[in-house]
C-alpha positions as CSV (number, residue, x, y, z in Angstrom):
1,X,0.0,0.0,0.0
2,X,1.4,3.4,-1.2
3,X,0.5,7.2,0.2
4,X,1.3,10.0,-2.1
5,X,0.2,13.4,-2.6
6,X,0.4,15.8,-5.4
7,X,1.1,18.6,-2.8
8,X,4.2,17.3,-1.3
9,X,7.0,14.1,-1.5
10,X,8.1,12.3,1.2
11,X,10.2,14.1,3.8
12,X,10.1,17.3,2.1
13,X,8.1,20.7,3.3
14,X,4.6,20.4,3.6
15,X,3.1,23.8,1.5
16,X,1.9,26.9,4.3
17,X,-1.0,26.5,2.5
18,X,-2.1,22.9,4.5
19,X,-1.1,24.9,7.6
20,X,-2.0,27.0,10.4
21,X,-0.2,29.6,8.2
22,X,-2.1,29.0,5.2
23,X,-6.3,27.8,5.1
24,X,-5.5,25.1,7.5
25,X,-6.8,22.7,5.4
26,X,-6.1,18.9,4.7
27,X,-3.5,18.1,1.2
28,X,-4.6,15.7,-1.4
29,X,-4.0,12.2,-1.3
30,X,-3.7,9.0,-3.5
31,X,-4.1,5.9,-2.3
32,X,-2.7,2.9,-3.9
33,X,-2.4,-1.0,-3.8
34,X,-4.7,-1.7,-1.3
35,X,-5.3,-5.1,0.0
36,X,-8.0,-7.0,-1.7
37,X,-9.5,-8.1,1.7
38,X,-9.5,-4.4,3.1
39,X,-12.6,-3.5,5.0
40,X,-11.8,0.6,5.8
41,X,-9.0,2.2,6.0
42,X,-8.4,4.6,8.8
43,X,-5.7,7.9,8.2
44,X,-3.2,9.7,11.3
45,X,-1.9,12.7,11.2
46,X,0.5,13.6,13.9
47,X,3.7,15.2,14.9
48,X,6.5,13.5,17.5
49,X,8.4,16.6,17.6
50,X,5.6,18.1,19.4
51,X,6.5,19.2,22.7
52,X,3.7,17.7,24.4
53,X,5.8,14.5,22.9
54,X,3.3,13.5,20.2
55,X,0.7,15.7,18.6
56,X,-2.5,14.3,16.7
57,X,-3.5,16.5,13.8
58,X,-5.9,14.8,12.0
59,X,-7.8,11.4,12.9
60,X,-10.1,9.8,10.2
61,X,-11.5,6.0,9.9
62,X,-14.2,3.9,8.2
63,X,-12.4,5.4,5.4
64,X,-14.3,3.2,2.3
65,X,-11.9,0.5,0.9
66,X,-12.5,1.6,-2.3
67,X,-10.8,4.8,-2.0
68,X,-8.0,5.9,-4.0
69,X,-8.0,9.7,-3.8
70,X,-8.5,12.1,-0.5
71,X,-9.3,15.6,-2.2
72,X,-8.0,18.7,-0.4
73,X,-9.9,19.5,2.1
74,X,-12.5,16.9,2.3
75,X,-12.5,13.5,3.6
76,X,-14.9,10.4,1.8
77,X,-18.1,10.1,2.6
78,X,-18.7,8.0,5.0
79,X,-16.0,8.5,7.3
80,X,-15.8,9.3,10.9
81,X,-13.1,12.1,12.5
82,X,-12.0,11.7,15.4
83,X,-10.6,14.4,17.8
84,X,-7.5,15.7,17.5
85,X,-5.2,17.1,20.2
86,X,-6.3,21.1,18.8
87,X,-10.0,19.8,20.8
88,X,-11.8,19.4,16.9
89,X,-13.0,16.8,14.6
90,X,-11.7,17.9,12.1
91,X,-8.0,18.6,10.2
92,X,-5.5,20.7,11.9
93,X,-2.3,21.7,10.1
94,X,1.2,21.8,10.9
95,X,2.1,24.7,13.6
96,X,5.2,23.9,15.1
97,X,5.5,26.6,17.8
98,X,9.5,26.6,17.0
99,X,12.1,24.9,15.0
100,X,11.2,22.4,12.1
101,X,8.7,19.7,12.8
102,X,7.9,16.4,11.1
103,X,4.5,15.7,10.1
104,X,3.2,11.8,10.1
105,X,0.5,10.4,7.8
106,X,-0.1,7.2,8.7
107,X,-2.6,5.1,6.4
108,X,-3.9,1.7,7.7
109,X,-5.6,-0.9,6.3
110,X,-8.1,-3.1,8.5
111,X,-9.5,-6.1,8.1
112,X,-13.0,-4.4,9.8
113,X,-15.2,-1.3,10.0
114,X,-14.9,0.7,13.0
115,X,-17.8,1.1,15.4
116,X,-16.2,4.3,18.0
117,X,-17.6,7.5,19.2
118,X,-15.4,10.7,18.0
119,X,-14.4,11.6,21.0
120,X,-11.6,8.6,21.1
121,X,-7.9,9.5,21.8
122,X,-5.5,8.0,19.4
123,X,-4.1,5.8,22.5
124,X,-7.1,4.3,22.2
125,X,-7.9,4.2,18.7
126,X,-4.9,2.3,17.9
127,X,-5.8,0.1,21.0
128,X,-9.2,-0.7,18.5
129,X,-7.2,-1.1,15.3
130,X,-4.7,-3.4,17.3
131,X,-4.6,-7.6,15.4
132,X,-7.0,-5.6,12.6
133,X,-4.3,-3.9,10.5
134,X,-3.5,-5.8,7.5
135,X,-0.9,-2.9,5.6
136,X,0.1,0.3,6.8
137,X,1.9,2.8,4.7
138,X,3.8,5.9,6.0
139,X,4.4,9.5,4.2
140,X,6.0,12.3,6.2
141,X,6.5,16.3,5.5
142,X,8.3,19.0,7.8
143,X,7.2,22.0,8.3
144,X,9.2,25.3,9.9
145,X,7.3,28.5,10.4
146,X,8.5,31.5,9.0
């Protein structure tokens, strides 16, 4: 399974415009080679240079399997945001309060639909996901504030 977007490559700057000094809204994604047994696929955004130690930006499951392409600023339908550590369900960009940050986007693949309420911390969404993840794919960006 492969995450790309048309925004940004891998480890490379993230544009202002997906961040807190831009419209603060989520970058395109493509989605590819998916596991033919995949029953939703569930998305992370967060940042472990956060002070705080880890910092969820963006939470999103029940993500249809059928999938292949996130638009900017939207998510499928059908799927469910979780909380992020901002206090909203919904996408919160890159804001590093110093220095340059690394940005996570974590894409799984499970083997089931998840049945949580939004209000779920990521400790214990990936406590749900946990002997239900049949890929997982990684793409990172950095982001500095000017």
């Amino acid at each position: 399974m492969k995450l790309t977007s048309s925004a940004f490559t891998d480890n490379q700057p993230i544009p202002a415009l997906y961040t807190c000094d831009g419209n603060n809204v989520n970058p395109p994604f493509t989605i590819n080679n998916i596991p033919a047994n995949t029953q939703s696929l569930a998305l992370i955004v967060d940042d472990p240079d956060a002070p705080a130690d880890d910092w969820v930006h963006w939470l999103v499951w029940n993500i249809p399997p059928t999938t292949t392409e996130i638009a900017q600023n939207s998510i499928p339908a059908g799927s469910i945001q979780g909380t992020t550590d901002f206090g909203d369900t919904k996408y919160g960009g890159p804001c590093p309060p110093s220095g340059s940050h690394r940005y996570q986007f974590k894409l799984f693949a499970l083997d089931t639909s998840l049945n949580l309420p939004a209000t779920i911390t990521k400790k214990e969404f990936l406590q749900a996901i946990e002997g239900h993840i049949l890929d997982q794919t990684l793409l990172v960006s950095t982001y500095t504030r000017k």
